[in-house]
N, CA, C and O atoms as a printed pandas DataFrame, in Angstrom:
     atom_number atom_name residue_name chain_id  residue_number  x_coord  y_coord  z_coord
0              1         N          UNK        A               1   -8.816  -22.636   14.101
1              2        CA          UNK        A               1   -8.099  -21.418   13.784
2              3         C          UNK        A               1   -7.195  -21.118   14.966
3              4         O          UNK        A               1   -7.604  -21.023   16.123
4              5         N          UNK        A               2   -5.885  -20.969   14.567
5              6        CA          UNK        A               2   -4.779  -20.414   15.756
6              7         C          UNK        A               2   -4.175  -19.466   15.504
7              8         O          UNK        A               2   -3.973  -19.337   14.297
8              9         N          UNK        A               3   -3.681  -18.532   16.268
9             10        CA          UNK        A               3   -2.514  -17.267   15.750
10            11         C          UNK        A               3   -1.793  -17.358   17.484
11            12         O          UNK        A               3   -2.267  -17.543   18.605
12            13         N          UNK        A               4   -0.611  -17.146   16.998
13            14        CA          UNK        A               4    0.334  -17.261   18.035
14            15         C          UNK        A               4    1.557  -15.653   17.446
15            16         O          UNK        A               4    1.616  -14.983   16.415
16            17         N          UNK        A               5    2.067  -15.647   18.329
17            18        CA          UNK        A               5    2.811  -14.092   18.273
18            19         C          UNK        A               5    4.113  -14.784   17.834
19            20         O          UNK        A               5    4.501  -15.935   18.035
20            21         N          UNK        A               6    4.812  -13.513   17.023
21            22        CA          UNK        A               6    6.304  -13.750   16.130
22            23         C          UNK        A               6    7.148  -14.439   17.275
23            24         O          UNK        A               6    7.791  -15.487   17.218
24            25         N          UNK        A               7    6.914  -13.281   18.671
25            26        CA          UNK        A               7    8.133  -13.887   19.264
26            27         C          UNK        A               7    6.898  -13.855   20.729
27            28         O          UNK        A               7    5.808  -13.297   20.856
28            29         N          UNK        A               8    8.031  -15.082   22.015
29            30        CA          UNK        A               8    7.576  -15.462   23.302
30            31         C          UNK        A               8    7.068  -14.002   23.813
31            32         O          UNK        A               8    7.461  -12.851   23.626
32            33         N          UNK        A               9    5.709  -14.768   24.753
33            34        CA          UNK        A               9    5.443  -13.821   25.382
34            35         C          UNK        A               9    6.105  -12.941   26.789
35            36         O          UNK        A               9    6.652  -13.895   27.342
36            37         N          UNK        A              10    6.243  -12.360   27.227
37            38        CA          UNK        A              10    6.746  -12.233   28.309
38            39         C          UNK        A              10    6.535  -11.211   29.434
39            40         O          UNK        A              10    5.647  -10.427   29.099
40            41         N          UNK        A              11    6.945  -10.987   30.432
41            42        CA          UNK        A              11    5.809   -9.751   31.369
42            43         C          UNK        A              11    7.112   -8.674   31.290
43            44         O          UNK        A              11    8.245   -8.790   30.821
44            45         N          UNK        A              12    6.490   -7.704   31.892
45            46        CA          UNK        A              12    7.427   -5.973   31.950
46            47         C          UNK        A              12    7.165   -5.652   32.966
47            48         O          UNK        A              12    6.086   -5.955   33.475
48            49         N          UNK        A              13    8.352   -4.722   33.756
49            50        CA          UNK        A              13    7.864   -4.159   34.950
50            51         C          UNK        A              13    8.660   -3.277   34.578
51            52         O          UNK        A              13    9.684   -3.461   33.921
52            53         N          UNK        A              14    8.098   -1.927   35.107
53            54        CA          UNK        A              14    9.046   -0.497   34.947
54            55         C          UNK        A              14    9.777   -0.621   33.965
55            56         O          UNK        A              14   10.984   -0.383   34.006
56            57         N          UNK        A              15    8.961   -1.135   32.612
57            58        CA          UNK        A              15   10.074   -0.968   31.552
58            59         C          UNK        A              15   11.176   -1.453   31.077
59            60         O          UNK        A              15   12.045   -0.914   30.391
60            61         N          UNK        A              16   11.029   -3.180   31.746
61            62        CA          UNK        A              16   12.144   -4.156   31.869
62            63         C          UNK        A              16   11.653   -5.227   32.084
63            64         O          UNK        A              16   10.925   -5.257   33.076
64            65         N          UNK        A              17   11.810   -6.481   31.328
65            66        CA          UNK        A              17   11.576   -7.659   31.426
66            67         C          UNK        A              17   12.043   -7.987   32.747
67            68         O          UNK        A              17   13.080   -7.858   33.398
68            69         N          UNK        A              18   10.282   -8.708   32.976
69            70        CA          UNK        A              18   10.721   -9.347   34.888
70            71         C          UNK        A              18   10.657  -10.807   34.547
71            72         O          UNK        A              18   10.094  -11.306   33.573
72            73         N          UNK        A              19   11.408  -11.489   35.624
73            74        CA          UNK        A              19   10.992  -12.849   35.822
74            75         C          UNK        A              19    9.730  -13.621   36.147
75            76         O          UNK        A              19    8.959  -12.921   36.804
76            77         N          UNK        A              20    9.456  -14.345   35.999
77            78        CA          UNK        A              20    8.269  -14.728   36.713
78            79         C          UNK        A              20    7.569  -15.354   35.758
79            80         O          UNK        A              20    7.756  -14.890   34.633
80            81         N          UNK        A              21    6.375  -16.800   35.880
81            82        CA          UNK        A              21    5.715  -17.001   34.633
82            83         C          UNK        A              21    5.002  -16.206   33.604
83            84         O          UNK        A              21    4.659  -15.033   33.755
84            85         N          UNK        A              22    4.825  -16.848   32.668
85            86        CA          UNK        A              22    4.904  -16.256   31.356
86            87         C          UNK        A              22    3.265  -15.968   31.679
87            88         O          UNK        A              22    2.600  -16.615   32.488
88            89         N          UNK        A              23    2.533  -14.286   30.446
89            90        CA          UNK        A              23    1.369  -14.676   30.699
90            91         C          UNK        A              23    0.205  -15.446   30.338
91            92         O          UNK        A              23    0.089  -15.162   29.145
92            93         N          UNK        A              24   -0.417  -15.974   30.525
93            94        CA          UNK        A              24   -1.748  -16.542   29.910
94            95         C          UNK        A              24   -2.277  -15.944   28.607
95            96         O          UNK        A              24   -2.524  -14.738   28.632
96            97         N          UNK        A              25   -2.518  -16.725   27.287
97            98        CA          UNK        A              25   -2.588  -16.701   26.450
98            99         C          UNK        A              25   -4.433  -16.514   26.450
99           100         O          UNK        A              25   -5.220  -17.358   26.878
100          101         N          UNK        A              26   -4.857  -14.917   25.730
101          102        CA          UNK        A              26   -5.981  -14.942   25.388
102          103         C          UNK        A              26   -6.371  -15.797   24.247
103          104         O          UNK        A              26   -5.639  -16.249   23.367
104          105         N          UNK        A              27   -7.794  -15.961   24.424
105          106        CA          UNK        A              27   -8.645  -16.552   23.817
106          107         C          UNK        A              27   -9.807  -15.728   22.885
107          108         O          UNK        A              27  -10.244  -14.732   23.462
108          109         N          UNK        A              28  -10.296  -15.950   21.723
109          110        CA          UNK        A              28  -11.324  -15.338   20.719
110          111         C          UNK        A              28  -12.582  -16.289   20.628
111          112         O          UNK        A              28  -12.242  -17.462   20.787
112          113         N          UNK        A              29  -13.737  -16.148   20.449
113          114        CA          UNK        A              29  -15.020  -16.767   20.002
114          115         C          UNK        A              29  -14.353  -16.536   17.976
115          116         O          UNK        A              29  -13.599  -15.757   17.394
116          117         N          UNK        A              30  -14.963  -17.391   17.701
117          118        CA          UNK        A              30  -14.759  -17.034   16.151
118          119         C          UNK        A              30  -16.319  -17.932   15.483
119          120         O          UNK        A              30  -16.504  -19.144   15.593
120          121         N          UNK        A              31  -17.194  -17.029   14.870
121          122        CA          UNK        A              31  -18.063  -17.541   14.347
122          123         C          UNK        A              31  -18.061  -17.762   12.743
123          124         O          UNK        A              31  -17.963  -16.896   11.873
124          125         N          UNK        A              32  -18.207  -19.279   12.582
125          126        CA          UNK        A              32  -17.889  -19.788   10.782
126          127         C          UNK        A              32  -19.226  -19.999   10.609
127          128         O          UNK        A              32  -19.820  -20.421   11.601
128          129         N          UNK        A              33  -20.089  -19.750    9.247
129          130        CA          UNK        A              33  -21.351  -19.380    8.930
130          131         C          UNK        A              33  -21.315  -20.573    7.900
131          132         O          UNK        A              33  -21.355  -19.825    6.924
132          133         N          UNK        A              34  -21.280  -21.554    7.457
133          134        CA          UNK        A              34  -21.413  -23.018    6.251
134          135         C          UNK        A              34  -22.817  -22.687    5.996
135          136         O          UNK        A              34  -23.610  -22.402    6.893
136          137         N          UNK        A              35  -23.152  -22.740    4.538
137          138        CA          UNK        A              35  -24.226  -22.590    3.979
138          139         C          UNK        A              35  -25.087  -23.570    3.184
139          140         O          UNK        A              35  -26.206  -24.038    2.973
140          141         N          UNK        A              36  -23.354  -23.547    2.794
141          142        CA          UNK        A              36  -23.829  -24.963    1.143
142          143         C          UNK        A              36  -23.109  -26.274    1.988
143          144         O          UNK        A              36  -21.946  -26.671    1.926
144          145         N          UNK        A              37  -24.288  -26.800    2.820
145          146        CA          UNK        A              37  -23.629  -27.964    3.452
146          147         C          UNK        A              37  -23.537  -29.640    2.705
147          148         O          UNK        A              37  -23.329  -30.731    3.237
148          149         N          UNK        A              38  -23.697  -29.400    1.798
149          150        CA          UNK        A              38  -23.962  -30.755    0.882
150          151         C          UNK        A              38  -22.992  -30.851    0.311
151          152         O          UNK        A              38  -22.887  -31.919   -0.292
152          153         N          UNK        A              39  -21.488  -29.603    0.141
153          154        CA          UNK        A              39  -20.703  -30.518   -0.694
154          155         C          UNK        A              39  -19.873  -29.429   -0.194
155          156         O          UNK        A              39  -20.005  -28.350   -0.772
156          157         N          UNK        A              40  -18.836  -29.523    1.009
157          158        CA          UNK        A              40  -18.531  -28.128    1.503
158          159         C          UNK        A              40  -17.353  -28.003    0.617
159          160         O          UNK        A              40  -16.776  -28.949    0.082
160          161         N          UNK        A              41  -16.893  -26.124    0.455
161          162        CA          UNK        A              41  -15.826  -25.592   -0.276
162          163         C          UNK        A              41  -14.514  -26.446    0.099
163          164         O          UNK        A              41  -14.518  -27.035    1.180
164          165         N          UNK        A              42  -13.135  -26.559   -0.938
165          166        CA          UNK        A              42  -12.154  -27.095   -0.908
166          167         C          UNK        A              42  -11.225  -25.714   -0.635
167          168         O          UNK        A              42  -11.322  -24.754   -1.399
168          169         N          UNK        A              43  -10.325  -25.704    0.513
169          170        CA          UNK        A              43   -9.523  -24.878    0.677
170          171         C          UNK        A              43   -8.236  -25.118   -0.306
171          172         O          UNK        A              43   -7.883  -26.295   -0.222
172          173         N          UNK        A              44   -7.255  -24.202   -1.404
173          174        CA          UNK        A              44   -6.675  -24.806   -2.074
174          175         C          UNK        A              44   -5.117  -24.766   -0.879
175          176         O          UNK        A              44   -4.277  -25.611   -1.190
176          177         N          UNK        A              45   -4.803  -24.010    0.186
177          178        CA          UNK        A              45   -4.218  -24.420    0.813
178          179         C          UNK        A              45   -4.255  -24.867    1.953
179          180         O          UNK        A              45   -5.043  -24.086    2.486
180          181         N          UNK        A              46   -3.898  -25.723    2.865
181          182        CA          UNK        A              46   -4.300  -26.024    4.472
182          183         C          UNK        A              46   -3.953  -25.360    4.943
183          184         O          UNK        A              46   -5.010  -25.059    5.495
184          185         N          UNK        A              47   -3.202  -24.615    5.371
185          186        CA          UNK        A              47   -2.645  -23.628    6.414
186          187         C          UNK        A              47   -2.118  -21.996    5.217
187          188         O          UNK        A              47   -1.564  -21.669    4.167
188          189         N          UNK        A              48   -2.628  -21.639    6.087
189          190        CA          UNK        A              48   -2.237  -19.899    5.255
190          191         C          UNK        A              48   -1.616  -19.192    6.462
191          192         O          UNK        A              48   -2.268  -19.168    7.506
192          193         N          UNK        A              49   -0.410  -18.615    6.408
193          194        CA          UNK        A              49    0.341  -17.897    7.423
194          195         C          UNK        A              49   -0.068  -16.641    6.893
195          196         O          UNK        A              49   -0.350  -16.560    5.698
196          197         N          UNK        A              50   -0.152  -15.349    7.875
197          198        CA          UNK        A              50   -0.838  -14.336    7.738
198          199         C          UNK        A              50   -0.122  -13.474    8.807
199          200         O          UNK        A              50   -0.329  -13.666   10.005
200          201         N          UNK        A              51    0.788  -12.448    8.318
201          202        CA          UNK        A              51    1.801  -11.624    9.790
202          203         C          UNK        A              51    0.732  -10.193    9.555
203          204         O          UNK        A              51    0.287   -9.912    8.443
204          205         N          UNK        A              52    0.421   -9.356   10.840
205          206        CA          UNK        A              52   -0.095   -8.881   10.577
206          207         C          UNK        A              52    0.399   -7.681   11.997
207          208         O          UNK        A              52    0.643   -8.082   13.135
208          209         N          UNK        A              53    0.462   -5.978   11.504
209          210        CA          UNK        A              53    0.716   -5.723   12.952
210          211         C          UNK        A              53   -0.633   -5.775   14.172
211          212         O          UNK        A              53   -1.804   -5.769   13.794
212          213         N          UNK        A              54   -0.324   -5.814   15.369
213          214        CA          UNK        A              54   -1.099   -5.363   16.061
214          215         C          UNK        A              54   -2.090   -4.819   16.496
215          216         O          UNK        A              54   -3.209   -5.158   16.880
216          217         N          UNK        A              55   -1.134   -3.304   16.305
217          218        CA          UNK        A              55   -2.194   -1.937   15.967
218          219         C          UNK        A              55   -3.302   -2.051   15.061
219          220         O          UNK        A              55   -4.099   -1.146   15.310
220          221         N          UNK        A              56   -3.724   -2.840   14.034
221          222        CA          UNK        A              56   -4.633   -2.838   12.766
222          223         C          UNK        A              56   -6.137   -2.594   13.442
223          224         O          UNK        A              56   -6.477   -3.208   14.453
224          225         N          UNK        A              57   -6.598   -2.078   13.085
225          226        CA          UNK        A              57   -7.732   -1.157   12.818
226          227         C          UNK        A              57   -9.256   -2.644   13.007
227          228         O          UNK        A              57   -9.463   -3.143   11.901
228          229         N          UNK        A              58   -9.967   -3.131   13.886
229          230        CA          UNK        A              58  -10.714   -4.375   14.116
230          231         C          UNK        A              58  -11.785   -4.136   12.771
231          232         O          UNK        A              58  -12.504   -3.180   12.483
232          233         N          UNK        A              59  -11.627   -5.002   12.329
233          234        CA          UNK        A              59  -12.621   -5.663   11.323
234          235         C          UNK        A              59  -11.836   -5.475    9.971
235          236         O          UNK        A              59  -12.596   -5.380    9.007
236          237         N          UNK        A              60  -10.554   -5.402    9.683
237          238        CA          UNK        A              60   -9.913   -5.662    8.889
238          239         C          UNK        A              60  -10.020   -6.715    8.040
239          240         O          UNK        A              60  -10.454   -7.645    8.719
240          241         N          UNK        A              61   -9.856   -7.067    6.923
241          242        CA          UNK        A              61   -9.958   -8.249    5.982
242          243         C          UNK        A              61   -8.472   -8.314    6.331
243          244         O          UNK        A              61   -7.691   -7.389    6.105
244          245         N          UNK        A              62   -8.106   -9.588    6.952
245          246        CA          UNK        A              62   -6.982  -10.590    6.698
246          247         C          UNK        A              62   -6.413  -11.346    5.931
247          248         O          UNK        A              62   -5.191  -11.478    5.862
248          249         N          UNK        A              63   -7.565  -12.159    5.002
249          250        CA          UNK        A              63   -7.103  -13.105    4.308
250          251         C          UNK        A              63   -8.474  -13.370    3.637
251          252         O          UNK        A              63   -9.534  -13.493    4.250
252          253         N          UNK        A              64   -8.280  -13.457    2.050
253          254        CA          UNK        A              64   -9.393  -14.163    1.150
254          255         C          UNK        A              64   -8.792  -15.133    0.649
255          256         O          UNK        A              64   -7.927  -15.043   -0.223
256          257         N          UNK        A              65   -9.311  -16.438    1.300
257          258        CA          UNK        A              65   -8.763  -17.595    0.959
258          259         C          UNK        A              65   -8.868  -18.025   -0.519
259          260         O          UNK        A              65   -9.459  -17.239   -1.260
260          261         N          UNK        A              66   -8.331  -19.271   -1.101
261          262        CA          UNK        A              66   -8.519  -19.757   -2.233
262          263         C          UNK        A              66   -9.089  -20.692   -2.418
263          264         O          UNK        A              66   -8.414  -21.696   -2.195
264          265         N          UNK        A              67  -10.500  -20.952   -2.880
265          266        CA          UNK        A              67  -10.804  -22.089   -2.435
266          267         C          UNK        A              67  -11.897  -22.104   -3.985
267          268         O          UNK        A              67  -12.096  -21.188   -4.784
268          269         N          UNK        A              68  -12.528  -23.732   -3.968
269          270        CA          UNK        A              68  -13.494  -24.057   -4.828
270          271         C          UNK        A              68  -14.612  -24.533   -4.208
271          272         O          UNK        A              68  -14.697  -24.855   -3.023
272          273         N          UNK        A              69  -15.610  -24.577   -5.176
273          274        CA          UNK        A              69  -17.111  -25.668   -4.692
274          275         C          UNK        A              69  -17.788  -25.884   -5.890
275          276         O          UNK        A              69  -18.542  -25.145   -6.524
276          277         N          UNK        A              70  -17.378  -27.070   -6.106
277          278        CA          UNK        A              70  -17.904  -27.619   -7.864
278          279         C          UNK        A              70  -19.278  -27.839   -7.763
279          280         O          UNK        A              70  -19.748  -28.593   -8.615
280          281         N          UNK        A              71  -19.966  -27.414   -7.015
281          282        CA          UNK        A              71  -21.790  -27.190   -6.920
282          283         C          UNK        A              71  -22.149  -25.689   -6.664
283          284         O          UNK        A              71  -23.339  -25.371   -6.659
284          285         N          UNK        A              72  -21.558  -25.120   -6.535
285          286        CA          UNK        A              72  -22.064  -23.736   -6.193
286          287         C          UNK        A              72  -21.077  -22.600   -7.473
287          288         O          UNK        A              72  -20.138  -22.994   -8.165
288          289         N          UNK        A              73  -21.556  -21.434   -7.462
289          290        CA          UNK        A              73  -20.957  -20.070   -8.072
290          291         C          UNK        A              73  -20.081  -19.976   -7.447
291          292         O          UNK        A              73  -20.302  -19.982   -6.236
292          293         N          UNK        A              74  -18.585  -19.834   -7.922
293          294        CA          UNK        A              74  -17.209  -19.547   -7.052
294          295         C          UNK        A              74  -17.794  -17.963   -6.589
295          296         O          UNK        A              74  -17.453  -17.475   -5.511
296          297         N          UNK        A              75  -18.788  -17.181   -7.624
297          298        CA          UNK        A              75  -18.374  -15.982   -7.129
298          299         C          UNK        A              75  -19.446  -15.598   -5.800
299          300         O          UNK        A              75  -19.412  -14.405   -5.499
300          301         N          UNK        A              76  -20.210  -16.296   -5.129
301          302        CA          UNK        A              76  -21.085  -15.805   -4.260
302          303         C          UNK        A              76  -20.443  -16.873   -3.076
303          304         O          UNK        A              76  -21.114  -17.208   -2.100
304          305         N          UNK        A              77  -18.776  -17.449   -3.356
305          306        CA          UNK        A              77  -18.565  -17.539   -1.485
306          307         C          UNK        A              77  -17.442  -16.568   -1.294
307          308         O          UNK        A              77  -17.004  -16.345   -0.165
């Protein structure tokens, strides 16, 4: 999983882009929970782009992917 920002990062001083290197890009833990490991779900797309502002409120739903698992109930993943 990656998310990268619309536009370059860059530093501010007094309210004005300064020179100087760019900053260091944080990092997230992200925990994925696989259940039904015998025949795992098919994502129906590989990559899903997702713009989202900033400000949003933490624990937001982002994205309900599209996906199948021809052994399991589509409706309990």
């Amino acid at each position: 999983i990656a998310v990268e920002n619309e536009e370059p990062l860059f530093r501010c001083v007094d309210g004005k882009v300064a020179a100087g290197p760019t900053p260091k890009p944080n990092t997230a833990k992200v925990a994925v929970k696989v259940i039904d490991v015998n025949d795992p779900p098919v994502f129906k797309k590989g990559v899903e782009k997702i713009y989202r502002n900033e400000n949003g409120n933490p624990g937001d739903v982002l994205l309900i992917p599209d996906i199948r698992d021809e052994d399991s109930d589509v409706n309990k993943l």
